[in-house]
LUMVEXSE-991395 format. One record per residue (C-alpha): residue in one letter; residue number from 0; x, y, z. Coordinates in steps of 0.001 Angstrom, whole numbers. Last residue first. Example, Ala and Ser with C-alpha at 12.3 -4.5 7.8 and 13.67 -1.06 7.14 Angstrom:
REM residues 2
<site><gulo>S</gulo><kolba>1</kolba><xx>13670</xx><yy>-1060</yy><zz>7140</zz></site>
<site><gulo>A</gulo><kolba>0</kolba><xx>12300</xx><yy>-4500</yy><zz>7800</zz></site>
This chain:
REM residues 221
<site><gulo>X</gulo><kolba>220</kolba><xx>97559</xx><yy>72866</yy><zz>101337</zz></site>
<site><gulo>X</gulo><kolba>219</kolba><xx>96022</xx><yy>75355</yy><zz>104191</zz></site>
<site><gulo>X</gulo><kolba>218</kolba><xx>92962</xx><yy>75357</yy><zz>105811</zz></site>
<site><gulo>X</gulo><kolba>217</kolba><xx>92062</xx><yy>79420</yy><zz>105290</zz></site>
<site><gulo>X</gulo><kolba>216</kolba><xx>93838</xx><yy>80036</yy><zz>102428</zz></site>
<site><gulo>X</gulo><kolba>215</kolba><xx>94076</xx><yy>76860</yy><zz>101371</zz></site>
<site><gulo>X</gulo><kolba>214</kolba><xx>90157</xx><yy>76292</yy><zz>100925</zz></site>
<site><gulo>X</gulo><kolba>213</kolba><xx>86774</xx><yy>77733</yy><zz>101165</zz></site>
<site><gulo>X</gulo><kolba>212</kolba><xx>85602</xx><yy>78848</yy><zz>98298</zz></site>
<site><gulo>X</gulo><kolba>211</kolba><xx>85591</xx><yy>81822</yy><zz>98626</zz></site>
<site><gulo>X</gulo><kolba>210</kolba><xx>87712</xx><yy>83068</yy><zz>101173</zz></site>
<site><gulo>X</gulo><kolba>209</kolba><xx>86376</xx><yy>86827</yy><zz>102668</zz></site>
<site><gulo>X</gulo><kolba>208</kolba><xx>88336</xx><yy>89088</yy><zz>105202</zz></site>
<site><gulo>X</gulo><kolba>207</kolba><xx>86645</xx><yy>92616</yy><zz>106397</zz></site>
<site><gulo>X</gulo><kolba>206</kolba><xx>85675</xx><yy>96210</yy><zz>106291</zz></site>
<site><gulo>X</gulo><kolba>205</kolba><xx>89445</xx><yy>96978</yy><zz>105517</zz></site>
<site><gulo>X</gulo><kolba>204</kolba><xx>90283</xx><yy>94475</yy><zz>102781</zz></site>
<site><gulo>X</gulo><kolba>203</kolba><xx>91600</xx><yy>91147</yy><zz>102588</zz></site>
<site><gulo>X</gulo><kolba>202</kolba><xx>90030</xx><yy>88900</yy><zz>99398</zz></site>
<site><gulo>X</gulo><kolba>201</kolba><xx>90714</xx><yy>85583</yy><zz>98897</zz></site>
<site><gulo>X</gulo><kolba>200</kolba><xx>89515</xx><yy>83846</yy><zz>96142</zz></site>
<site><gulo>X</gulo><kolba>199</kolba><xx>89497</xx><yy>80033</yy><zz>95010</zz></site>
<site><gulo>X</gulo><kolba>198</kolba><xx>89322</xx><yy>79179</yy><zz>91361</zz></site>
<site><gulo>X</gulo><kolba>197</kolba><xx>90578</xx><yy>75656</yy><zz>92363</zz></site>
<site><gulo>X</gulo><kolba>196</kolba><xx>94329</xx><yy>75970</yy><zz>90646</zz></site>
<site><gulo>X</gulo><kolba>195</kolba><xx>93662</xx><yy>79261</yy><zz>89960</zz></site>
<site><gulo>X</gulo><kolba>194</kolba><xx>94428</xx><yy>80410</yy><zz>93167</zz></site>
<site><gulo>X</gulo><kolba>193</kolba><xx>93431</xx><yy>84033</yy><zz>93517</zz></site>
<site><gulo>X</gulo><kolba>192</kolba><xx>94094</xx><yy>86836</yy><zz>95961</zz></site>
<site><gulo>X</gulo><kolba>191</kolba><xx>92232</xx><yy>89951</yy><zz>96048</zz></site>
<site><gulo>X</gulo><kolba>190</kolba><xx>93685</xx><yy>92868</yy><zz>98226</zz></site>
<site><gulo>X</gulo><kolba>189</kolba><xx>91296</xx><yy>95781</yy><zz>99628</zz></site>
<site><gulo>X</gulo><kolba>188</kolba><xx>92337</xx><yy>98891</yy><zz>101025</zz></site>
<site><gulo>X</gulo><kolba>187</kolba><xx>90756</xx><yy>101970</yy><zz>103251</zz></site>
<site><gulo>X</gulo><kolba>186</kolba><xx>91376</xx><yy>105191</yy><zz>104502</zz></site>
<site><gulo>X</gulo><kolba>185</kolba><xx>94753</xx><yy>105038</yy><zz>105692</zz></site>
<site><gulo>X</gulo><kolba>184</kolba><xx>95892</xx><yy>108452</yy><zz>107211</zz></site>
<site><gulo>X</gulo><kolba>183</kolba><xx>99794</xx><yy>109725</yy><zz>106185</zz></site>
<site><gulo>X</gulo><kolba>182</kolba><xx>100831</xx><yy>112675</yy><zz>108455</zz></site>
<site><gulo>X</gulo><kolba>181</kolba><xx>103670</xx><yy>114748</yy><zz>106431</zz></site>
<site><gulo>X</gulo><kolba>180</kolba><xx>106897</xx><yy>115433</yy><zz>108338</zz></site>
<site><gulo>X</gulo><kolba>179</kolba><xx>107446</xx><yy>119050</yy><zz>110201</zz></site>
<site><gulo>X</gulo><kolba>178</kolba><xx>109432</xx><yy>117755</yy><zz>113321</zz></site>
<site><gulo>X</gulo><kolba>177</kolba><xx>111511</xx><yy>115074</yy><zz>110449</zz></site>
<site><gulo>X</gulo><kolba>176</kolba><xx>110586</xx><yy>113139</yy><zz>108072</zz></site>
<site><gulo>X</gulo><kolba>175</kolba><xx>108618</xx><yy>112502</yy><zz>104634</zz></site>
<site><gulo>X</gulo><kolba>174</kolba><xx>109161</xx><yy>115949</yy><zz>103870</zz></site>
<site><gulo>X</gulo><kolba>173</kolba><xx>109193</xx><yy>116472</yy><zz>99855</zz></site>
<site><gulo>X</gulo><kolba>172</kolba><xx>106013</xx><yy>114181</yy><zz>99440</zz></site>
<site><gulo>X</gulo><kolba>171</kolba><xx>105973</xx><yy>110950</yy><zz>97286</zz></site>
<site><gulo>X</gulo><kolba>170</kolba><xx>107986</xx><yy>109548</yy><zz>100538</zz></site>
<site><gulo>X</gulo><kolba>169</kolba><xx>105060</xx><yy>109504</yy><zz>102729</zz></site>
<site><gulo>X</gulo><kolba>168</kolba><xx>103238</xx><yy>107195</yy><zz>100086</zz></site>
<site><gulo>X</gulo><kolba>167</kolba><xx>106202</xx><yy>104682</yy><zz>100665</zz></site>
<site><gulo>X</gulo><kolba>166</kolba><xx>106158</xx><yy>104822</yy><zz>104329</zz></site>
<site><gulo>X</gulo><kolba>165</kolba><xx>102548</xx><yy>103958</yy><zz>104543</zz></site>
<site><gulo>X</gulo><kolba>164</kolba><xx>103304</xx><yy>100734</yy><zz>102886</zz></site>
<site><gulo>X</gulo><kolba>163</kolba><xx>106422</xx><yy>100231</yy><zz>104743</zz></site>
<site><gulo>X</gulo><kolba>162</kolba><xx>109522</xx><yy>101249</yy><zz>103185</zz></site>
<site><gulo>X</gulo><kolba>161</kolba><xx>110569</xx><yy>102995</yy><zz>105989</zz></site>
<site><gulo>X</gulo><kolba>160</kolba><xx>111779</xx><yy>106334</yy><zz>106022</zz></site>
<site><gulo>X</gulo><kolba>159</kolba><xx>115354</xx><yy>107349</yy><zz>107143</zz></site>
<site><gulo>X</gulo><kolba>158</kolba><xx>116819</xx><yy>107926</yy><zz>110563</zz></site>
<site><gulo>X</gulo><kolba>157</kolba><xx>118209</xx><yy>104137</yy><zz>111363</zz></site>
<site><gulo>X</gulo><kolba>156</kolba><xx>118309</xx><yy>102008</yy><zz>108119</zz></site>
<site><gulo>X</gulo><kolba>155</kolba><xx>114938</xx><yy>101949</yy><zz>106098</zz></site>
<site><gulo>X</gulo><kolba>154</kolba><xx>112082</xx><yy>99470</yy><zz>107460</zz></site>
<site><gulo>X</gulo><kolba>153</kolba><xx>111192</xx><yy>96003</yy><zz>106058</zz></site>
<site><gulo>X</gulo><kolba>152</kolba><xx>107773</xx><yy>95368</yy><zz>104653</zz></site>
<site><gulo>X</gulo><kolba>151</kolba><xx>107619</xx><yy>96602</yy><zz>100890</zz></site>
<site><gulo>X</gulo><kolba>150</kolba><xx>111765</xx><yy>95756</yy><zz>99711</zz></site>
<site><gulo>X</gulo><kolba>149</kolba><xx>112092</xx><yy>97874</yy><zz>96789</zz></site>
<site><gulo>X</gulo><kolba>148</kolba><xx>113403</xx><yy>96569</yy><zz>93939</zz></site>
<site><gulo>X</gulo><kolba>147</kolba><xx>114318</xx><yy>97713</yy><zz>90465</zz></site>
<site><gulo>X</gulo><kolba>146</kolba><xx>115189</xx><yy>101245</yy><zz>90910</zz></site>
<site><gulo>X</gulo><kolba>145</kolba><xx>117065</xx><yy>103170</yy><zz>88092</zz></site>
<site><gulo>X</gulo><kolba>144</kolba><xx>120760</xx><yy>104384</yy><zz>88629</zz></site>
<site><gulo>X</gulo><kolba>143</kolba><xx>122672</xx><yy>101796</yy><zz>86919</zz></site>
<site><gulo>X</gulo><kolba>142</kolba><xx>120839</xx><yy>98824</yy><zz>88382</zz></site>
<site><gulo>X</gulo><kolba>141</kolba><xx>119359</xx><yy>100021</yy><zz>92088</zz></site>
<site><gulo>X</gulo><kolba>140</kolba><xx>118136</xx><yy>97703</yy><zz>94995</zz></site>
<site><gulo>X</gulo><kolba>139</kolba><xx>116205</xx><yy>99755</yy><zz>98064</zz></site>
<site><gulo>X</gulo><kolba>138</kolba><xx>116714</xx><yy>97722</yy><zz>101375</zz></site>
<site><gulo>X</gulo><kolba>137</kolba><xx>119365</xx><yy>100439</yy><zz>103140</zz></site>
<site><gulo>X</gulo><kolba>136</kolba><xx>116688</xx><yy>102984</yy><zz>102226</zz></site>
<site><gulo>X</gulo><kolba>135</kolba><xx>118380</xx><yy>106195</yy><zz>101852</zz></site>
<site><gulo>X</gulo><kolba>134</kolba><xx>118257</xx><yy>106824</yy><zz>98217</zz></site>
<site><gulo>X</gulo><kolba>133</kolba><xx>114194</xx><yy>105927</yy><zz>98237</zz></site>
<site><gulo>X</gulo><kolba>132</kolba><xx>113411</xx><yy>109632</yy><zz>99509</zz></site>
<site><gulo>X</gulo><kolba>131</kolba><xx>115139</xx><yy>111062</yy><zz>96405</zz></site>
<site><gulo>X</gulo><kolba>130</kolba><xx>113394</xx><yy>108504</yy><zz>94027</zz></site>
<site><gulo>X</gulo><kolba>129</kolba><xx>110448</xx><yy>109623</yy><zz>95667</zz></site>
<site><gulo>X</gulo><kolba>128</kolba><xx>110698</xx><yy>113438</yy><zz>95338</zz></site>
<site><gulo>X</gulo><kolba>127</kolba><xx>111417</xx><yy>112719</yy><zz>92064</zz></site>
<site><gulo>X</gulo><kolba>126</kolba><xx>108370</xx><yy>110326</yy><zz>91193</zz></site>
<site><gulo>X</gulo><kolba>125</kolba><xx>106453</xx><yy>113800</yy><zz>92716</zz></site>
<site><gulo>X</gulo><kolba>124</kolba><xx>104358</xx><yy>114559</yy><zz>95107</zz></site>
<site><gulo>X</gulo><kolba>123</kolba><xx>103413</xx><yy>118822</yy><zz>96129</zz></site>
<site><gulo>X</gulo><kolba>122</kolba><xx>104805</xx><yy>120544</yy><zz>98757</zz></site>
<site><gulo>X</gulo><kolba>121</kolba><xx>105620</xx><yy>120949</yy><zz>102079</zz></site>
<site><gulo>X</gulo><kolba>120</kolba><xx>102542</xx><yy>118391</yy><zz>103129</zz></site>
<site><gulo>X</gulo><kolba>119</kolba><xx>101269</xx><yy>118469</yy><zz>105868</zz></site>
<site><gulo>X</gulo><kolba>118</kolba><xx>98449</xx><yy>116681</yy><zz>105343</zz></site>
<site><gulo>X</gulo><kolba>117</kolba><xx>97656</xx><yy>113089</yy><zz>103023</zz></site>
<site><gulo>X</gulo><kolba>116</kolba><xx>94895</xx><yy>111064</yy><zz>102765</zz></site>
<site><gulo>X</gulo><kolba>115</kolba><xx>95112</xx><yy>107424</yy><zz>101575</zz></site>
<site><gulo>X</gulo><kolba>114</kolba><xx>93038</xx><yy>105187</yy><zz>99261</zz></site>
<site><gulo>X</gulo><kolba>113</kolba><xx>94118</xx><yy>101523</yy><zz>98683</zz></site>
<site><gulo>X</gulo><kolba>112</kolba><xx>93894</xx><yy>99279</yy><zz>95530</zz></site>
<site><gulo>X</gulo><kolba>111</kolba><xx>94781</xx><yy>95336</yy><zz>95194</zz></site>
<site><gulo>X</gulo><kolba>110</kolba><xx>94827</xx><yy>92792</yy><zz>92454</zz></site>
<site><gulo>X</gulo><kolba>109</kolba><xx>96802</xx><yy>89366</yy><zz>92930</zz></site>
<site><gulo>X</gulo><kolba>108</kolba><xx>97389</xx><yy>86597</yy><zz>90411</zz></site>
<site><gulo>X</gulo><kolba>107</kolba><xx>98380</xx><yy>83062</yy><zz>91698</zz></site>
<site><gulo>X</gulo><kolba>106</kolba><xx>100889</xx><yy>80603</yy><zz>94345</zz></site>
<site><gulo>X</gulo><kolba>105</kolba><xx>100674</xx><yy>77673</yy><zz>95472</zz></site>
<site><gulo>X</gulo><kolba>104</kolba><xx>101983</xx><yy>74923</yy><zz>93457</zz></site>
<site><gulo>X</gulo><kolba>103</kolba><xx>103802</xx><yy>73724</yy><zz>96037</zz></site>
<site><gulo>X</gulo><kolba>102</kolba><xx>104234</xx><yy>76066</yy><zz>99019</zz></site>
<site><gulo>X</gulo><kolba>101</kolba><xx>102822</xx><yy>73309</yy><zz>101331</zz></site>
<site><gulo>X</gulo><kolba>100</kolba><xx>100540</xx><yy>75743</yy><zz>103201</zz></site>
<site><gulo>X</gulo><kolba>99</kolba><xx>99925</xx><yy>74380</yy><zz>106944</zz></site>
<site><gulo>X</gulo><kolba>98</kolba><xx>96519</xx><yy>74414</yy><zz>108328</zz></site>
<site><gulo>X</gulo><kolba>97</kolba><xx>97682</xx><yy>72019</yy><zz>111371</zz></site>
<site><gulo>X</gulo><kolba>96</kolba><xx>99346</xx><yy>74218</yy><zz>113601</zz></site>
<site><gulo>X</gulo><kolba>95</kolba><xx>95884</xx><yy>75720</yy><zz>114635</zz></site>
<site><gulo>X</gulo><kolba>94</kolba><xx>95962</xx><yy>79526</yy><zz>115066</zz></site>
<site><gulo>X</gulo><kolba>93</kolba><xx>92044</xx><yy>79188</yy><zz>114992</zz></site>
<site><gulo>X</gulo><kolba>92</kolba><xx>91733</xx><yy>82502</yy><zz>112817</zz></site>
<site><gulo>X</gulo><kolba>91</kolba><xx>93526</xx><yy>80585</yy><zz>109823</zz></site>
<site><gulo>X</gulo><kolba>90</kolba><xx>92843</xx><yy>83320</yy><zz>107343</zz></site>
<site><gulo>X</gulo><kolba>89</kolba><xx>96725</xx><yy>83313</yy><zz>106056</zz></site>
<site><gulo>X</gulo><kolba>88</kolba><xx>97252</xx><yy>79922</yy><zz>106236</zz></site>
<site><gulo>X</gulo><kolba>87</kolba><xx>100215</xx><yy>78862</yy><zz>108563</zz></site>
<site><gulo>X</gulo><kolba>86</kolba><xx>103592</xx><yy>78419</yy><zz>106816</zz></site>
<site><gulo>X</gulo><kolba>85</kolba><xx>105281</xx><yy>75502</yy><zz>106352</zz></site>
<site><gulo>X</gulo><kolba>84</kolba><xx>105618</xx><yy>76049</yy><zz>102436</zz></site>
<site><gulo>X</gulo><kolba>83</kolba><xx>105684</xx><yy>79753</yy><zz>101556</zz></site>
<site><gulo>X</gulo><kolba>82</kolba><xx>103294</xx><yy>80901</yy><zz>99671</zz></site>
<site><gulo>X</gulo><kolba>81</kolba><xx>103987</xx><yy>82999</yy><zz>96322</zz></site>
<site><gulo>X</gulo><kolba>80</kolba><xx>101787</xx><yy>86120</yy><zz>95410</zz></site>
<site><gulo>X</gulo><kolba>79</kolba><xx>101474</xx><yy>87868</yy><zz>92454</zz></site>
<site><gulo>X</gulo><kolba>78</kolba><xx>100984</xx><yy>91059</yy><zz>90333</zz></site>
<site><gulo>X</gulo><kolba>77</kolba><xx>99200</xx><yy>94386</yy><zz>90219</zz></site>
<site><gulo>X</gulo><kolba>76</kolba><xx>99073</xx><yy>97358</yy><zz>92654</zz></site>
<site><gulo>X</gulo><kolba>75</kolba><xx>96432</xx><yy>100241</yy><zz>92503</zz></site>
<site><gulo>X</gulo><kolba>74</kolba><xx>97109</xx><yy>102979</yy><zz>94859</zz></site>
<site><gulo>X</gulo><kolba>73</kolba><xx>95269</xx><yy>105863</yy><zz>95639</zz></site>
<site><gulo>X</gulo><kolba>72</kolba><xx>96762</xx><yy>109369</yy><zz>97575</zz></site>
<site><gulo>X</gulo><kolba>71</kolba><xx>94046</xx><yy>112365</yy><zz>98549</zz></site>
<site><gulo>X</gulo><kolba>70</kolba><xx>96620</xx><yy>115394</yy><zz>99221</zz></site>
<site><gulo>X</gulo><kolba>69</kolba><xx>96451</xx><yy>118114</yy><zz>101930</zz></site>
<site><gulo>X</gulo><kolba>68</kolba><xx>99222</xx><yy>120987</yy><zz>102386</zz></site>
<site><gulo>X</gulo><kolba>67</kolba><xx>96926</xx><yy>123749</yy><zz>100575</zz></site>
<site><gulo>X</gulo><kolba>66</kolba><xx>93777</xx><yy>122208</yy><zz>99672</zz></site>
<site><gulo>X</gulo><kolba>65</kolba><xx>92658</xx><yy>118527</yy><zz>98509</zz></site>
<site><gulo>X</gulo><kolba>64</kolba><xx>95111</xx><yy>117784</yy><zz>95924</zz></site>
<site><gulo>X</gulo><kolba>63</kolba><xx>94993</xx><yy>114461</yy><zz>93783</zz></site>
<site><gulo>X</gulo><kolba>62</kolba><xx>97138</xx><yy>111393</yy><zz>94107</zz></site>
<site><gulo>X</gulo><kolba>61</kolba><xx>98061</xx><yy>108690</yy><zz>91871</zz></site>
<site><gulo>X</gulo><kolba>60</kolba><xx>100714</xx><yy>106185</yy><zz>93132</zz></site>
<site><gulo>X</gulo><kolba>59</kolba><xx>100956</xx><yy>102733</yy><zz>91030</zz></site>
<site><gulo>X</gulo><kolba>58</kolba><xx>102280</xx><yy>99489</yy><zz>92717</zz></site>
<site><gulo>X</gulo><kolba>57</kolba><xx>103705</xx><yy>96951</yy><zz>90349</zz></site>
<site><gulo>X</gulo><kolba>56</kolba><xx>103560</xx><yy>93626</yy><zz>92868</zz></site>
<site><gulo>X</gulo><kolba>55</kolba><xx>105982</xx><yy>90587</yy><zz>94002</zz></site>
<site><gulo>X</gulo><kolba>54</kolba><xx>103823</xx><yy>89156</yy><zz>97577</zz></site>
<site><gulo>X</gulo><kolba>53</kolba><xx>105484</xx><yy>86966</yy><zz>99455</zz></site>
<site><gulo>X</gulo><kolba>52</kolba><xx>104201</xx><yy>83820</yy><zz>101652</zz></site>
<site><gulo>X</gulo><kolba>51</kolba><xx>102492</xx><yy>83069</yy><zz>104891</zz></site>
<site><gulo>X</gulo><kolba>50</kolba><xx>104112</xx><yy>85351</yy><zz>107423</zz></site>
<site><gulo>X</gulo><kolba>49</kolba><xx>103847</xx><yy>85820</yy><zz>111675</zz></site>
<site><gulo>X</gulo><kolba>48</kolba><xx>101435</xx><yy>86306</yy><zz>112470</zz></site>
<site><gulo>X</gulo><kolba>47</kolba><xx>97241</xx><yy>84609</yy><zz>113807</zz></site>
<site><gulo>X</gulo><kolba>46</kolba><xx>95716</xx><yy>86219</yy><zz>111147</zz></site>
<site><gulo>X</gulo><kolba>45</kolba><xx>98516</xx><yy>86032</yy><zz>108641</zz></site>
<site><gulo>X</gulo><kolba>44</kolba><xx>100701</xx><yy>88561</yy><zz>107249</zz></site>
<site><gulo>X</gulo><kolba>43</kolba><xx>101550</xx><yy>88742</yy><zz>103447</zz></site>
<site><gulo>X</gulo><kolba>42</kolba><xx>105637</xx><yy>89311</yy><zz>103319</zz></site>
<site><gulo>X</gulo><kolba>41</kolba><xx>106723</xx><yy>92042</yy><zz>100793</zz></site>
<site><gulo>X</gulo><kolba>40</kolba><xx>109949</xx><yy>90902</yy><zz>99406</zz></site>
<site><gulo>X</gulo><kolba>39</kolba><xx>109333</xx><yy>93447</yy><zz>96475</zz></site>
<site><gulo>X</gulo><kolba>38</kolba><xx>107478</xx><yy>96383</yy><zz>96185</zz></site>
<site><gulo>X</gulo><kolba>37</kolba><xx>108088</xx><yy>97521</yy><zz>91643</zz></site>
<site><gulo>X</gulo><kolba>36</kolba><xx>107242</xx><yy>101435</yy><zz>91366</zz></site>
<site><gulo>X</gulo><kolba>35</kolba><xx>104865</xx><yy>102989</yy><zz>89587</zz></site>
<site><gulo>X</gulo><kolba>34</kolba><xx>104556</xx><yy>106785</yy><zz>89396</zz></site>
<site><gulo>X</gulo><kolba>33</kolba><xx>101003</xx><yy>108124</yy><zz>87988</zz></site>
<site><gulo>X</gulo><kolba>32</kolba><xx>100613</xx><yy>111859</yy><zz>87109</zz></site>
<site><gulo>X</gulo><kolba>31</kolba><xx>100257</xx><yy>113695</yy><zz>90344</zz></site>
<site><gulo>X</gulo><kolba>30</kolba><xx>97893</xx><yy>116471</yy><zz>90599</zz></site>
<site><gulo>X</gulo><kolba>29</kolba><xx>97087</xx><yy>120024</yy><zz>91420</zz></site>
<site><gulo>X</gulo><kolba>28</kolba><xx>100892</xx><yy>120620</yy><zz>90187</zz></site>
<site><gulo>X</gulo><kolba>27</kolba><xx>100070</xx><yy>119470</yy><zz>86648</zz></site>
<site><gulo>X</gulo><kolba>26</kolba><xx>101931</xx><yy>116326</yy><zz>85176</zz></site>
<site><gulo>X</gulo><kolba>25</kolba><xx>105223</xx><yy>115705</yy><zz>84018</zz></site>
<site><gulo>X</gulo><kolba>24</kolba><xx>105735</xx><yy>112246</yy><zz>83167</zz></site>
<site><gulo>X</gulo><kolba>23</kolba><xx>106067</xx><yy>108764</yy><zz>85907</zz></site>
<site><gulo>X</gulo><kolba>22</kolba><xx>108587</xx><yy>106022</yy><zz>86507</zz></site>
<site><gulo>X</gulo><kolba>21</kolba><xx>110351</xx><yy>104380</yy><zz>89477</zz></site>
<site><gulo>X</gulo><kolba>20</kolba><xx>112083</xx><yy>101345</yy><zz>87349</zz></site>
<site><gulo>X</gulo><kolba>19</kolba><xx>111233</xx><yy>97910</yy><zz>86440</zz></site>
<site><gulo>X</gulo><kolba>18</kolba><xx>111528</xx><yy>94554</yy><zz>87290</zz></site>
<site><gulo>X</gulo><kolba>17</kolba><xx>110510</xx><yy>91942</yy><zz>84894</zz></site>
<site><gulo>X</gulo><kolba>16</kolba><xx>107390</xx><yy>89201</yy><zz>86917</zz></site>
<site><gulo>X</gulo><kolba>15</kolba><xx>108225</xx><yy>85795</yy><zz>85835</zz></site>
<site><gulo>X</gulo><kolba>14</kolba><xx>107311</xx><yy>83710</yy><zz>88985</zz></site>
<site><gulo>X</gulo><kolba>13</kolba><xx>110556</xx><yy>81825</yy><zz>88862</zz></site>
<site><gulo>X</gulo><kolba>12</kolba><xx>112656</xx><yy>84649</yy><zz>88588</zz></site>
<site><gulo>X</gulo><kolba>11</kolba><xx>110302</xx><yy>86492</yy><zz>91449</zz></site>
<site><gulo>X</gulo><kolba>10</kolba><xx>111310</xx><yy>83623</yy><zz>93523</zz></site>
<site><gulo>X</gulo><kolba>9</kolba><xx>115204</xx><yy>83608</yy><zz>93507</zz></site>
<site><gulo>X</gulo><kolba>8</kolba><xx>115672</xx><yy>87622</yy><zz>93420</zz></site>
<site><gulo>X</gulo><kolba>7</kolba><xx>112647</xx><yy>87100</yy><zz>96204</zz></site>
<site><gulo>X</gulo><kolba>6</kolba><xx>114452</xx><yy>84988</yy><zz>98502</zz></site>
<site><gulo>X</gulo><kolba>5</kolba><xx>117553</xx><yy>87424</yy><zz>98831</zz></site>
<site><gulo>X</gulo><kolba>4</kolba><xx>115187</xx><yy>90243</yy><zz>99310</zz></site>
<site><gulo>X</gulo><kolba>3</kolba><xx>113349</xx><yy>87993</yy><zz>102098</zz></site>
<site><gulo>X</gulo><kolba>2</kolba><xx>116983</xx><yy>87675</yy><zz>103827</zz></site>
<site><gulo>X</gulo><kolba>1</kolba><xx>117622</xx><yy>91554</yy><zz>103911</zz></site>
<site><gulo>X</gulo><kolba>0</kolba><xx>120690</xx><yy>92497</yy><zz>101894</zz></site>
């Protein structure tokens, strides 16, 4: 077990957020019906590297075909984030040692949504196709069968998928590896991070990083 999955069986207790399984109902081949799975131990990435804290969301896959092989992929992910004290803050862009977080207190709500194109695909998404691809990660935590964890930033063991974000929409898809593996494209994302302590917001998004107002996520606690 990977050291952040150990901290996050500790953190996401204290946080509150109930695992859950890989889910999702039968849905029409030109589209996927929703599968949600729980990303754990997913370290948020500062400016300047390395981490500043964890992220514990519910991340939901829709996707929609394009034409034969090509798939448009969205996710929507709900939950919340926990800093971790001693850590740089996350829109530091000065690198300076000083804008430490203290990790008390600090942590809130998040909301984030990214859109994805697909090709090459063998055929079409599925939750079992997932579930399948999941198996092999040496980071993936099962309960009788049903997935509870899956750890969002640290790769699979040698010759499987990652779990990476990227990784995780490959694995929707029946050939997530290999000479013939599907080519995932990132279109664009956006994560909102609140502290509700001073109504601050963070947002972290592909055209662009925004703190309003100012404060520990840019000069720490």
């Amino acid at each position: 077990m990977s050291r952040f999955l150990r901290v996050l069986i500790a953190a996401g207790a204290a946080v509150g957020l109930a695992a859950f399984g890989l889910t999702a109902s039968a849905g029409a081949a030109s589209a996927l019906t929703p599968v949600t799975v729980q990303i754990s131990a997913d370290p948020g990435v500062t400016v300047c590297g390395p981490y500043w804290g964890l992220n514990y969301t519910d991340r939901t896959f829709t996707a929609t075909k394009v034409s034969a092989g090509k798939w448009d992929v969205k996710t929507s992910d709900t939950g919340v984030w926990v800093a971790w004290g001693g850590s740089r803050a996350p829109l530091d862009s000065s690198c300076s040692t000083s804008s430490t977080l203290t990790g008390i207190g600090e942590n809130g709500p998040l909301t984030g949504s990214a859109d994805f194109i697909v090709t090459g695909a063998a055929g079409p998404p599925s939750a079992a196709n997932m579930r399948f691809n999941l198996k092999m990660e040496g980071d993936t935590t099962y309960l009788d069968g049903r997935i509870i964890t899956v750890n969002g930033n640290i790769n699979g063991q040698s010759g499987t998928n990652g779990t990476g974000f990227t990784d995780l929409v490959g694995n929707l898809f029946p050939n997530p590896l290999g000479p013939n593996q599907v080519d995932v494209t990132v279109n664009s994302y956006s994560w909102t991070y609140t502290y509700p302590a001073t109504g601050e917001v963070m947002v972290q998004s592909s055209s662009g990083n925004t703190d309003t107002p100012v404060g520990i996520f840019t000069n720490g606690g």
